[in-house]
C-alpha positions as CSV (number, residue, x, y, z in Angstrom):
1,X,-14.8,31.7,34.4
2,X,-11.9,30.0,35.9
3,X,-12.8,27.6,39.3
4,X,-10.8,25.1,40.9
5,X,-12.9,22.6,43.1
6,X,-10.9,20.4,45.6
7,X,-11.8,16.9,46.6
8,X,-13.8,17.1,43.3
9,X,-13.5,13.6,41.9
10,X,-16.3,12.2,43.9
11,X,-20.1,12.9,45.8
12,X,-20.7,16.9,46.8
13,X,-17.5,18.1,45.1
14,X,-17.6,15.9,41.4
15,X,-21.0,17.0,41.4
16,X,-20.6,20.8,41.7
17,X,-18.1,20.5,39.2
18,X,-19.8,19.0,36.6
19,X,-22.5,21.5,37.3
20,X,-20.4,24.5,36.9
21,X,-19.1,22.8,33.9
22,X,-22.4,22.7,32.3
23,X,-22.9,26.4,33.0
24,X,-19.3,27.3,30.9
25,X,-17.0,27.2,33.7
26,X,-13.4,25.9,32.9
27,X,-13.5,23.8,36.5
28,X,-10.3,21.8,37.7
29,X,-10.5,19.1,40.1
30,X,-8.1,18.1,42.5
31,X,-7.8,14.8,43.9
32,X,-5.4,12.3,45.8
33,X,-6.5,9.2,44.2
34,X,-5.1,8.6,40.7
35,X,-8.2,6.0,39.3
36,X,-10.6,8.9,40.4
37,X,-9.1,11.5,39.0
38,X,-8.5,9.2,35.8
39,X,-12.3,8.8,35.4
40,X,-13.7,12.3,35.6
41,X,-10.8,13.6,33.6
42,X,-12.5,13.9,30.5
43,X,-15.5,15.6,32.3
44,X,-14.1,18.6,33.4
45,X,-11.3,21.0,31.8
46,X,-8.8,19.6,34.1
47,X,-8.0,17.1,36.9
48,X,-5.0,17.3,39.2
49,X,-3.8,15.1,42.0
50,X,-2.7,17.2,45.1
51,X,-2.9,15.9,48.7
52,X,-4.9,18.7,50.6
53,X,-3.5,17.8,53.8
54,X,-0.2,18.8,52.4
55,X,0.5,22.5,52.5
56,X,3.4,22.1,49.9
57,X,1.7,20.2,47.5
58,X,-1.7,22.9,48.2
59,X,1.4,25.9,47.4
60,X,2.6,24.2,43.9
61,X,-0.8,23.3,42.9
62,X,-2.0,27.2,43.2
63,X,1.6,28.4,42.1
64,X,0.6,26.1,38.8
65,X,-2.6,27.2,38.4
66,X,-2.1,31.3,38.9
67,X,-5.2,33.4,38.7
68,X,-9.1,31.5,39.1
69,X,-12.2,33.1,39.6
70,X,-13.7,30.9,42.2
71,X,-12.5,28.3,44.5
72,X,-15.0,25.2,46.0
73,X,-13.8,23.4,48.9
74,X,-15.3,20.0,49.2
75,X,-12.7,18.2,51.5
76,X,-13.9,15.5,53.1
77,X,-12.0,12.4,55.7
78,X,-15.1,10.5,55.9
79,X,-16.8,9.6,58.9
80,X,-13.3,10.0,60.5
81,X,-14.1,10.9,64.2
82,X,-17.9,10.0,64.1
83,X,-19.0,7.8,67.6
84,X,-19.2,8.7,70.8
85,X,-16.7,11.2,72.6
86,X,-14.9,8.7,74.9
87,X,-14.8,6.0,72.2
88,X,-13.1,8.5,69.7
89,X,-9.4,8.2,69.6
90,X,-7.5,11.4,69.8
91,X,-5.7,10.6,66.9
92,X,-8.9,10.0,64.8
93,X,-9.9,13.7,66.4
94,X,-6.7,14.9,65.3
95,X,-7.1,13.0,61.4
96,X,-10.9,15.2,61.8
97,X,-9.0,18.3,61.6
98,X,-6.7,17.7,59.5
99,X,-8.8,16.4,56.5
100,X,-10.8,19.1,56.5
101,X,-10.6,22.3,58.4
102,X,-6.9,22.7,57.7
103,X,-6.8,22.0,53.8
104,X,-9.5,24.6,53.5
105,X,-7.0,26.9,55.4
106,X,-4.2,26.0,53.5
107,X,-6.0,26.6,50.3
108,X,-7.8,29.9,51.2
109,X,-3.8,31.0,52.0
110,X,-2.7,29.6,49.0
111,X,-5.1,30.6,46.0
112,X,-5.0,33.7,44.1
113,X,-8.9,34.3,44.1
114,X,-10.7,37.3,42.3
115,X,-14.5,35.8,42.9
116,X,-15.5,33.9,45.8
117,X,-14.3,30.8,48.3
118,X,-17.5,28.4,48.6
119,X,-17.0,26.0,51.8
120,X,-18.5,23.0,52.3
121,X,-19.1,22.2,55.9
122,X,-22.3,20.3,57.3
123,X,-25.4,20.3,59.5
124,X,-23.6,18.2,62.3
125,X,-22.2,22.1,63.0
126,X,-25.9,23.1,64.3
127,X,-27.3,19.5,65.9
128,X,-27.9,18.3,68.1
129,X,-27.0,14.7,67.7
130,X,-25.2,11.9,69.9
131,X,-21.9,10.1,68.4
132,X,-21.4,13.7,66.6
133,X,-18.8,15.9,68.3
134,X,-15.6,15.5,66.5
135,X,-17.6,16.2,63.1
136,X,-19.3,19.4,65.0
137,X,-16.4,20.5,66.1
138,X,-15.0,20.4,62.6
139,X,-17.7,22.0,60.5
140,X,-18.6,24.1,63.9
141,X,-15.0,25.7,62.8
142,X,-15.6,25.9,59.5
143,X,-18.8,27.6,59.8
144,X,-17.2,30.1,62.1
145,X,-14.7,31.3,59.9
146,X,-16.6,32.5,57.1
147,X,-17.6,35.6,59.1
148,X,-14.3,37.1,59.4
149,X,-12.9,35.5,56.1
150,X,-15.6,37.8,54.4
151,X,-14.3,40.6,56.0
152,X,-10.6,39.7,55.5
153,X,-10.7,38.7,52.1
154,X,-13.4,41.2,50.6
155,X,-13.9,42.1,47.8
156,X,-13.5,38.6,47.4
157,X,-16.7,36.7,48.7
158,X,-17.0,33.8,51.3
159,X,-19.9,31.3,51.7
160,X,-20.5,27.9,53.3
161,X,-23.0,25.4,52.0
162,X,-24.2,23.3,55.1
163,X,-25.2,19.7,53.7
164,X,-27.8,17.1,56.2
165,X,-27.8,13.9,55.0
166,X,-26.7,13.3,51.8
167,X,-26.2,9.5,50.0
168,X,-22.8,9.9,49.3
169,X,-19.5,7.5,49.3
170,X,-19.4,9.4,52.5
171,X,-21.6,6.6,54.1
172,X,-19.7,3.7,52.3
173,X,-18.6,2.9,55.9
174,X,-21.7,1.2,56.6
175,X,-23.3,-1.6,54.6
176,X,-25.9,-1.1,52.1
177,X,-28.8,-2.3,53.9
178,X,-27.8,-0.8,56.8
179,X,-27.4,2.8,54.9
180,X,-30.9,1.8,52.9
181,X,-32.6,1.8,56.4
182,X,-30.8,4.5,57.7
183,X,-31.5,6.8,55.4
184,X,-35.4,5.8,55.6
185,X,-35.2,6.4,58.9
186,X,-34.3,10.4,58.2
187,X,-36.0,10.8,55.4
188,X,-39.0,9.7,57.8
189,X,-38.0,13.0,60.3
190,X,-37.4,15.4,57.2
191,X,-39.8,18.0,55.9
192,X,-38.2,17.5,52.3
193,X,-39.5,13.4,53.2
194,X,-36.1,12.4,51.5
195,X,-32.0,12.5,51.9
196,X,-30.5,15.1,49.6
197,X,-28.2,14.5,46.9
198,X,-25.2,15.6,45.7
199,X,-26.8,17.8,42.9
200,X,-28.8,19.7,45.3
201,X,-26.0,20.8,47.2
202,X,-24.2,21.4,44.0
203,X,-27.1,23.7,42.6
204,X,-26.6,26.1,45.9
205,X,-22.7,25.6,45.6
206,X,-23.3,27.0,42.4
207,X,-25.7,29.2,43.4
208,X,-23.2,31.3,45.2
209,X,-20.3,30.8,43.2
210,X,-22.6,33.3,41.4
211,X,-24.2,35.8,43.6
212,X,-22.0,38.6,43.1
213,X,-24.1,40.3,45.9
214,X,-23.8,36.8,48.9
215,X,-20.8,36.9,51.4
216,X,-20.4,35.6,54.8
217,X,-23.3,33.3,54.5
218,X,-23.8,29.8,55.2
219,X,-26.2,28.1,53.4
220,X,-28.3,25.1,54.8
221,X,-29.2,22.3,52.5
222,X,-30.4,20.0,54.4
223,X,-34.0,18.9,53.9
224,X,-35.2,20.8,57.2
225,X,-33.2,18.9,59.3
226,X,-31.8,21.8,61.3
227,X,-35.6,23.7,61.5
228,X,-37.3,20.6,62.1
């Protein structure tokens, strides 16, 4: 089995891979940054350094790679576009987009795929939650296309994983203690009583990349934070 995870060199994405790896798969990476790629490149069967947000370098990477059973799509800009509405630049709005949504796109175009297309998106697409729009907006998108991408793409099958809070480099914007008390602080509102980590969301990523009978699903993993 043949899958190609990208933005796998770090949190959600290096996790899944080195999950699927431990079930068999032959999993490549891709990455932009050369010391990350450099570390997990004797943990998985191969890591490649391609710049999502460029459709060319998305097109040679696939044209490279040919035929893979299953693609994982764990882009991620950071907390590019997290505040307040009308403190959020339009340009950091913009960079929201364009870290994420459109490298899926440009990937699902790209890729020759005879399995599934597992998307990451997150729970900020079903919250309610101040500072949050740009992000919602984003995975809102994300979520949205899996619907129709099923049914476009079938036999081939589509899922979404939706992640709450999970301690990640994502959070590496804010200092530790800070982060420490944050994440308290949700853990405290949870009905799992704790923030996820990457393996949980890489178990259900992998749990899909393997349901031969799952498409046009998204998947909460999220503690409870979106039932709570």
């Amino acid at each position: 089995m043949r899958v190609v995870v990208m933005g796998g060199t770090s949190g959600i994405g290096l996790a899944a891979a080195e999950r699927l790896t431990a079930g068999g798969a032959e999993v490549i990476v891709t990455g932009r940054d050369p010391g990350k790629l450099a570390a997990v490149k004797d943990r998985v069967a191969g890591a490649e350094q391609v710049d999502g947000v460029s459709e060319a370098e998305v097109r040679e990477f696939f044209e490279r790679v040919g035929v893979i059973d299953h693609l994982v799509l764990a882009f991620s800009p950071g907390a590019l576009g997290l505040g307040p509405l009308a403190e959020v630049s339009p340009a950091d709005i913009r960079g929201a987009f364009d870290g994420k949504l459109f490298p899926y796109l440009y990937a699902i175009r790209r890729a020759d795929v005879t399995g599934s297309v597992t998307m990451i998106s997150a729970a900020t697409a079903r919250a309610a939650l101040p500072g949050s729009v740009a992000l919602a907006a984003v995975n809102g998108a994300i979520e949205r296309i899996v619907s129709p991408l099923a049914a476009e793409l079938a036999p081939v099958r589509v899922n979404a994983v939706s992640p709450g809070a999970v301690d990640t480099p994502w959070w590496s914007f804010l200092p530790e203690e800070q982060r420490a008390a944050q994440f308290t602080a949700v853990a405290a509102d949870l009905p799992a009583q704790r923030i996820g980590r990457p393996d949980d969301v890489a178990h259900a990523i992998a749990y899909l990349v393997g349901a031969d009978y799952v498409t046009g699903t998204i998947l909460p993993v999220d503690g409870g934070f979106t039932v709570a």
